[in-house]
Backbone as a ProteinNet text record, in pm:
[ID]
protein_1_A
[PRIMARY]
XXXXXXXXXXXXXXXXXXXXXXXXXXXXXXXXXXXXXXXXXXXXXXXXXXXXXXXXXXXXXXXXXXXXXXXXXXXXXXXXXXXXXXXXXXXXXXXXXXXXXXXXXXXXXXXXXXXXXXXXXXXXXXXXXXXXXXXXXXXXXXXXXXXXXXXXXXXXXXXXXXXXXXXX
[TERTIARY]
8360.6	8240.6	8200.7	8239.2	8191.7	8260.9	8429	8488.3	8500	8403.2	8387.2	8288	8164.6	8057.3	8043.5	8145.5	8217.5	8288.2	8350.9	8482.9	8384.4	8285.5	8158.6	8086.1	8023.9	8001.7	8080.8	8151.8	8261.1	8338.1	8324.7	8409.5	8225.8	8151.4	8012.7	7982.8	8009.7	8024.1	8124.5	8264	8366.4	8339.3	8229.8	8209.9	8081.5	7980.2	7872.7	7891.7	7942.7	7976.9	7799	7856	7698.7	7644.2	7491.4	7400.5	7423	7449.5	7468.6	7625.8	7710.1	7815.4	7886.7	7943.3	7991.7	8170.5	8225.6	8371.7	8423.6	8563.6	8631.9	8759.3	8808.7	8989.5	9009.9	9070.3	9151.4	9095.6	8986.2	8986.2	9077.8	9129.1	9244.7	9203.4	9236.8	9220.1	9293.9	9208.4	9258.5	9410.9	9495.8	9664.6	9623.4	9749.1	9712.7	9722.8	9677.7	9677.9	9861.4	9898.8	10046.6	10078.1	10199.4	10267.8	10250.7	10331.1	10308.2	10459.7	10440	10587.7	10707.8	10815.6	10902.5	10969.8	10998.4	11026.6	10962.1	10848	10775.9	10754.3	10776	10763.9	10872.9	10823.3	10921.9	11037.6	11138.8	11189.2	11245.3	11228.5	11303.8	11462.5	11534.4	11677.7	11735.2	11810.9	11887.6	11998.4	11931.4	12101.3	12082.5	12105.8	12116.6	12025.5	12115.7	12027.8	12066.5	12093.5	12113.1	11963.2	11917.7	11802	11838.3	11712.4	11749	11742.8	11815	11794.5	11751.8	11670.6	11589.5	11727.4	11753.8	11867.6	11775.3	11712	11633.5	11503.7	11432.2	11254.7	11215.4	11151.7	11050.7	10892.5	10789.3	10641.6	10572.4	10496.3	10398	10303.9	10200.7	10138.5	10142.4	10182.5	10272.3	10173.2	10060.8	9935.2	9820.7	9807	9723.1	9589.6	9599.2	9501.4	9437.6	9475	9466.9	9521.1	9598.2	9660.7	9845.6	9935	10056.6	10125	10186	10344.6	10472.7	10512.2	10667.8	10743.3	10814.3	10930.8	11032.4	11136.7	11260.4	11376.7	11482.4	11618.5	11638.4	11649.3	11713.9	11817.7	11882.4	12039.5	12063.5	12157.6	12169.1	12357.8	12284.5	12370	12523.4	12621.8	12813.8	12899.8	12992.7	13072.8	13186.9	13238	13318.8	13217.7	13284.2	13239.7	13094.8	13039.8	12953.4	12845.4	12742.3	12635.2	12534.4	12523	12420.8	12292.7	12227.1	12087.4	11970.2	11836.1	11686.7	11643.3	11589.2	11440.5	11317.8	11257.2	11130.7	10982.3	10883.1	10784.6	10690.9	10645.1	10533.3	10436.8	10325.9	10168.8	10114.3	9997	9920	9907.3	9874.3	9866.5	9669.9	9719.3	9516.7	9416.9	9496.6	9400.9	9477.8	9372	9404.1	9520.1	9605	9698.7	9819.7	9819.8	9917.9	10044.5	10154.1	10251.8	10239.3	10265.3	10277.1	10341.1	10298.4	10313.3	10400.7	10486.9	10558.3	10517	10526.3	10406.6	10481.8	10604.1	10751.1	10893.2	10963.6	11065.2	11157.5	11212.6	11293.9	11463.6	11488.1	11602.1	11611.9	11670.9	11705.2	11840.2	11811.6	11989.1	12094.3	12028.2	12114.1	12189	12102.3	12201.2	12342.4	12366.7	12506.4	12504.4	12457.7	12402	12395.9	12422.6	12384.3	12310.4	12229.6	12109	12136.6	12192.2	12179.5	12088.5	12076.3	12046.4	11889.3	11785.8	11645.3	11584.9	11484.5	11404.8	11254.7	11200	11052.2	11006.3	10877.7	10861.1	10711.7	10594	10445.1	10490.5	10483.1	10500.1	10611.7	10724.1	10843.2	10966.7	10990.4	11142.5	11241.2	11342.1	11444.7	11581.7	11679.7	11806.4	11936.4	12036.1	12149	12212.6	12231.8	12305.7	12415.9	12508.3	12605.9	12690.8	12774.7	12762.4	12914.4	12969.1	13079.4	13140.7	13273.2	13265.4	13306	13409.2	13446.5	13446.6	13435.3	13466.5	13589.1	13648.9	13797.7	13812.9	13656.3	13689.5	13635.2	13709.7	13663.1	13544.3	13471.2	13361.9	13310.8	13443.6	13453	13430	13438.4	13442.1	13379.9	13253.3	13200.1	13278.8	13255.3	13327.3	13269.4	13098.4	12990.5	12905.6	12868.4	12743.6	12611.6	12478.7	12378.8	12287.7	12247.6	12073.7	11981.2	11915.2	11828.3	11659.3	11525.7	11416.5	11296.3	11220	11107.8	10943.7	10891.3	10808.3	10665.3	10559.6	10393.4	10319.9	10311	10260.7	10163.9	10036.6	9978.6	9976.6	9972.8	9931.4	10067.5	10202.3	10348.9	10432	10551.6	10639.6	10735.2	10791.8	10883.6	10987.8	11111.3	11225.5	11284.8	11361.3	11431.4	11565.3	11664.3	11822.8	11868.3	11921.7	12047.3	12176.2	12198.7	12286.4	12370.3	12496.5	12613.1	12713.9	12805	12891.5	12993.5	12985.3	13095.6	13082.2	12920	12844.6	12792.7	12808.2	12738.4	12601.6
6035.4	6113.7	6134.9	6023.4	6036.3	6159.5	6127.4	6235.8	6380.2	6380.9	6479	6571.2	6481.2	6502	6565.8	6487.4	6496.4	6611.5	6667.5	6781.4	6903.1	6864.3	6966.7	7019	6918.8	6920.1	7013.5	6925.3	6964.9	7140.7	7183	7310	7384.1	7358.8	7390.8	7466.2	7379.3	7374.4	7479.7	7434.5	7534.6	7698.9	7756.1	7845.5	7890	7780.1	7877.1	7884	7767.2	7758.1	7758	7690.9	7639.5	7758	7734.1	7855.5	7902.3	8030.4	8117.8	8148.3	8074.7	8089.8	8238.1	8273.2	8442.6	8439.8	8344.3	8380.4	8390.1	8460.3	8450.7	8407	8361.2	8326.2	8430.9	8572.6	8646.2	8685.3	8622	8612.7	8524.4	8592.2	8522.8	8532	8506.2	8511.7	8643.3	8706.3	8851.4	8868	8925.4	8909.4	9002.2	8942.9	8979.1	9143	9227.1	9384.8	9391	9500.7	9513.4	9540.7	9488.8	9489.4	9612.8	9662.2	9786.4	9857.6	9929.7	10027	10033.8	9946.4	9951.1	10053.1	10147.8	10324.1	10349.2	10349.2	10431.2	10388.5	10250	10196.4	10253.9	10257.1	10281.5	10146.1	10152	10017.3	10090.7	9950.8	9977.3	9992.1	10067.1	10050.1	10232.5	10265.1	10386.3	10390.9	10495.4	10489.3	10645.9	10674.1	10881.1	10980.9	11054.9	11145.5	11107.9	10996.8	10913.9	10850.8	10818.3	10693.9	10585.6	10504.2	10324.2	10343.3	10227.3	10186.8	10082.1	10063.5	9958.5	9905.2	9761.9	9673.6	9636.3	9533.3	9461	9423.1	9405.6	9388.6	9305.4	9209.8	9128	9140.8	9057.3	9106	8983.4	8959.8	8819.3	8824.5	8775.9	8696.9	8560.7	8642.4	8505.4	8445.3	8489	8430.5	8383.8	8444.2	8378.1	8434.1	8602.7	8662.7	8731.4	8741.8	8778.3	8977	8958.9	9113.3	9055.4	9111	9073.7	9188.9	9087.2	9113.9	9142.1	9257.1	9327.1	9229.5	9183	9179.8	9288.8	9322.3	9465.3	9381.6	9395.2	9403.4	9548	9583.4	9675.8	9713.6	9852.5	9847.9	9982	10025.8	10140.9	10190.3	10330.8	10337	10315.5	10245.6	10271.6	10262.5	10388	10437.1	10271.5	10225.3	10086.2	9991.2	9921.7	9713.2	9726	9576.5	9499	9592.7	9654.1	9636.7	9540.5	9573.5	9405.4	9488.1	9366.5	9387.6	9314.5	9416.1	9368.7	9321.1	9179.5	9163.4	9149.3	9195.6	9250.9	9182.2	9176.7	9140.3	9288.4	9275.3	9443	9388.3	9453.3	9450.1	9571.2	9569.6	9701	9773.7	9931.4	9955.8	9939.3	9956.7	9934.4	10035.1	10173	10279.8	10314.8	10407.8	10495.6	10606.9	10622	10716.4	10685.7	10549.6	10539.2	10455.9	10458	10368.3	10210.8	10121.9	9970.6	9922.5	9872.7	9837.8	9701.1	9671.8	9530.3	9433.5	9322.6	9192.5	9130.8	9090.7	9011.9	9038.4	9020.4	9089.3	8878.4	8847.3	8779.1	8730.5	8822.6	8882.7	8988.8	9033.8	9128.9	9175.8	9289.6	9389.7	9344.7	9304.5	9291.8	9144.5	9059.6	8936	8960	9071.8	9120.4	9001.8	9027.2	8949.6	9016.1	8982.1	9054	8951.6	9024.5	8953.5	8980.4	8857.7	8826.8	8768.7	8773	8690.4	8654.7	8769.6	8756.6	8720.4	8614.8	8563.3	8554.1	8521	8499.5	8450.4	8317.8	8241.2	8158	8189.5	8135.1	8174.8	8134.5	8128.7	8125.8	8084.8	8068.7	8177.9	8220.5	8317.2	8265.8	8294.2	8255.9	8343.8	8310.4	8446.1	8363.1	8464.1	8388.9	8445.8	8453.3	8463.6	8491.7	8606.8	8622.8	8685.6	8600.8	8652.7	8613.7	8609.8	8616.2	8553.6	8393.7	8355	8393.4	8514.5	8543	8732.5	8785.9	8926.2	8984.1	8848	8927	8943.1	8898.7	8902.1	8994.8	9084.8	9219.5	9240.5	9361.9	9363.7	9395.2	9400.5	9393.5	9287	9151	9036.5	8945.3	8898.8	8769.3	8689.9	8565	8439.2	8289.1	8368.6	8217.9	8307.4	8202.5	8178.1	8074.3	8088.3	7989.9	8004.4	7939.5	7956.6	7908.1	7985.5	7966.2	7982.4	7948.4	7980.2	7988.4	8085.3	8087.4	8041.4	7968.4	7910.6	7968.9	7988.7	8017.5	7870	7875.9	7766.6	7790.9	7733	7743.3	7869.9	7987	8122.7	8211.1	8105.9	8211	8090.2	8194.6	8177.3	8077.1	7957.7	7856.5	7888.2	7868.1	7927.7	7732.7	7769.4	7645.8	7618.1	7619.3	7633.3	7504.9	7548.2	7466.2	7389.5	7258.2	7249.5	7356.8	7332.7	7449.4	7371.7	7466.3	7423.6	7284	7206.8	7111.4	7032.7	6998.7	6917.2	6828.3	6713.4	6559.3	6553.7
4437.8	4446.9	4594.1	4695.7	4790.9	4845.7	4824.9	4911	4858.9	4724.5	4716	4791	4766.4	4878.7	5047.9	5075.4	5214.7	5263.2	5152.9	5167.9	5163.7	5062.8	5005	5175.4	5216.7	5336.2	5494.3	5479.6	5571.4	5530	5418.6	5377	5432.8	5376.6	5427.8	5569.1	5639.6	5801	5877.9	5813	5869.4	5822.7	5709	5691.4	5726.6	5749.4	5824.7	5971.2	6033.4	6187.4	6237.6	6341.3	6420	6449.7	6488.4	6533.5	6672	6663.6	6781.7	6821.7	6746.3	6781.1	6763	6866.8	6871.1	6824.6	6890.2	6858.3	6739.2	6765	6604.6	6655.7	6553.2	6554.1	6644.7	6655.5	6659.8	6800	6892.5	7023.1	7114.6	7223.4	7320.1	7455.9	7524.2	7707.2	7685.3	7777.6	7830.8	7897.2	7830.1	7902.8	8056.8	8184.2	8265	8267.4	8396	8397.7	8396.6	8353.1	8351.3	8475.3	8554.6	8683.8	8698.6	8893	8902.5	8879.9	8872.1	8830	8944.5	8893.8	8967.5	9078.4	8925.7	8996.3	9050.1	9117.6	9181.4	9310.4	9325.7	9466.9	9569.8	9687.3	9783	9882.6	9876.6	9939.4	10065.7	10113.7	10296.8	10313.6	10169.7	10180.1	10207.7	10335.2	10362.9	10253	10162.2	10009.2	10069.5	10137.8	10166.4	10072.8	10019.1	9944.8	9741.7	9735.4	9589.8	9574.7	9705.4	9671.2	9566.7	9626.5	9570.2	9432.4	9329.5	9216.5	9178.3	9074.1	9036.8	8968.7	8941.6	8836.3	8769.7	8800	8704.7	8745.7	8668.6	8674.7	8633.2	8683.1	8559.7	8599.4	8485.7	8534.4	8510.6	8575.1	8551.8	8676.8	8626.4	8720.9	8802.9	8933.9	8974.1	9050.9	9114.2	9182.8	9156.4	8986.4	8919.9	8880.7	9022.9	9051.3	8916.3	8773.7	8655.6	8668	8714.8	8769.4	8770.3	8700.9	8727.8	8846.3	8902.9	9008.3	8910.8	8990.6	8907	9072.3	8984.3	9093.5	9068.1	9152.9	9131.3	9229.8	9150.3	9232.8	9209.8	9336.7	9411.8	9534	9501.7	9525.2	9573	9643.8	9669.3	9534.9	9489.4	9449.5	9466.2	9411.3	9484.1	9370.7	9386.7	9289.3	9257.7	9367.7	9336.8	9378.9	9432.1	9517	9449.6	9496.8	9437.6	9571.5	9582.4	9686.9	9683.3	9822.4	9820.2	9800.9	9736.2	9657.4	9769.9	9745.1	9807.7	9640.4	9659.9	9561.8	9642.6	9571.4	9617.2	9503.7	9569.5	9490.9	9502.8	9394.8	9407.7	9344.3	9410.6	9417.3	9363.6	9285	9285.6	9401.3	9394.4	9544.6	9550.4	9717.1	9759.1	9663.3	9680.6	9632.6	9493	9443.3	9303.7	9350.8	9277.9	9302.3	9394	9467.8	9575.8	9513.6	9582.6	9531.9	9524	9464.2	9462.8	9572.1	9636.6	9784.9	9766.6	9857.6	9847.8	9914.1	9845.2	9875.7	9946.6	9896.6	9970.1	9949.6	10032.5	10014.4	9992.4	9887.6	9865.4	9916.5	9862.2	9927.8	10001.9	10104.2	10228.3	10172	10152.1	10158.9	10259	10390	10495.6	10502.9	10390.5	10395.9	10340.6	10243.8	10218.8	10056.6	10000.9	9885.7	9708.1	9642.4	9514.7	9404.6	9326.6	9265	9124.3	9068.5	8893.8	8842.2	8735.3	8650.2	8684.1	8678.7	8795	8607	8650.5	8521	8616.8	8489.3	8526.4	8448	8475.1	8409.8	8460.4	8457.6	8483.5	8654.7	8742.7	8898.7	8936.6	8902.3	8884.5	8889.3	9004.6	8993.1	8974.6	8935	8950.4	8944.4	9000.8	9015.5	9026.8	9063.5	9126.1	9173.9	9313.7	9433.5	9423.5	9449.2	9479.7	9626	9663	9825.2	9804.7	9974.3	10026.9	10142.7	10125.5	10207.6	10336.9	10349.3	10494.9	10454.6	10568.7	10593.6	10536.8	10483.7	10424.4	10302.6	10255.9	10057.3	10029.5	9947.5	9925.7	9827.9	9895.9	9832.6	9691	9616.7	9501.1	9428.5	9501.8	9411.3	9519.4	9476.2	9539.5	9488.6	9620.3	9546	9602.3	9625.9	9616.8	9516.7	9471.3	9374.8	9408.7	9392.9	9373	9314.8	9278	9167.9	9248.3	9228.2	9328.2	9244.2	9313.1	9287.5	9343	9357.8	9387.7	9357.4	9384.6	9334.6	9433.3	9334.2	9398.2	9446.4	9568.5	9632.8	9781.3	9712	9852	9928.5	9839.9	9905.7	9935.6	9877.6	9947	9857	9833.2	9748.2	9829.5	9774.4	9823.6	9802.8	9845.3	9817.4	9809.6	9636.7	9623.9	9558.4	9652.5	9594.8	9517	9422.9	9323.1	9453.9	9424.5	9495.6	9467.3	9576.5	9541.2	9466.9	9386.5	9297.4	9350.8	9280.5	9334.3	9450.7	9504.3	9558.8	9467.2	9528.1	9491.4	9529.8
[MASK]
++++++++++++++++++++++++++++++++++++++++++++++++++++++++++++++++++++++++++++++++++++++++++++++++++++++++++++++++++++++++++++++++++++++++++++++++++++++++++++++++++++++++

């Protein structure tokens, strides 16, 4: 009898809910604003009259600011070999109507580098490196690899490598 009493009670409660209370189940934290558009940004890479290509994108809020960052690997178009890839972080732009301005540049085209495997994950980048140990390996085929990651810290992204393969 008691726990009948009790359940009576308690089923009571969960259906009137205390006074003044506004929420419902089917309220969530606001998802962040959607990143800014890859395509549309401009990058610091000379591809002639092809212009740059976006590879891959991801979107999050990596600062926390409740506004998400697109990151972009980007590449200049090439009919053979591997080209080396810029990642890039993108920002809303300042004004209405302007392009998404780049916040950081990750990777540099000019390290002679190519960018796999780009994830995203709360603050967290992560990719993997593909490069080249001497001037004589053709640019068709890297033959280093690393994983690597970026982390939001203290106002700027940390850069934090995987040992390399076949290190203790």
């Amino acid at each position: 009898m008691t726990a009948a009493a009790l359940a009576g009670v308690l089923g009571g409660t969960a259906l009137l809910g205390p006074t003044g209370a506004t929420a419902t189940p089917s309220e969530r934290p606001a998802a962040p604003a959607p990143g800014p558009d890859a395509d549309t940004a401009r990058y610091p890479l000379d591809c002639g009259p092809t212009g740059a290509e976006v590879i891959d994108r991801a979107t999050a809020d990596l600062d926390g600011d409740g506004r998400a960052e697109t990151v972009a690997v980007v590449r200049c178009p090439a009919g053979i070999g591997t080209p080396p890839s810029g990642m890039y972080v993108l920002a809303h732009p300042t004004a209405e109507g302007e392009r998404p301005r780049i916040a950081e540049t990750l990777v540099d085209p000019g390290e002679d580098m190519s960018v796999q495997d780009l994830a995203v994950h709360d603050r967290t980048i992560s990719a993997r490196l593909l490069g080249y140990s001497s001037s004589d390996v053709p640019r068709c085929c890297p033959d280093l690899a690393r994983d690597v990651e970026w982390n939001w810290r203290d106002g700027k992204f940390v850069l934090r490598a995987a040992p390399p393969a076949g290190s203790v």
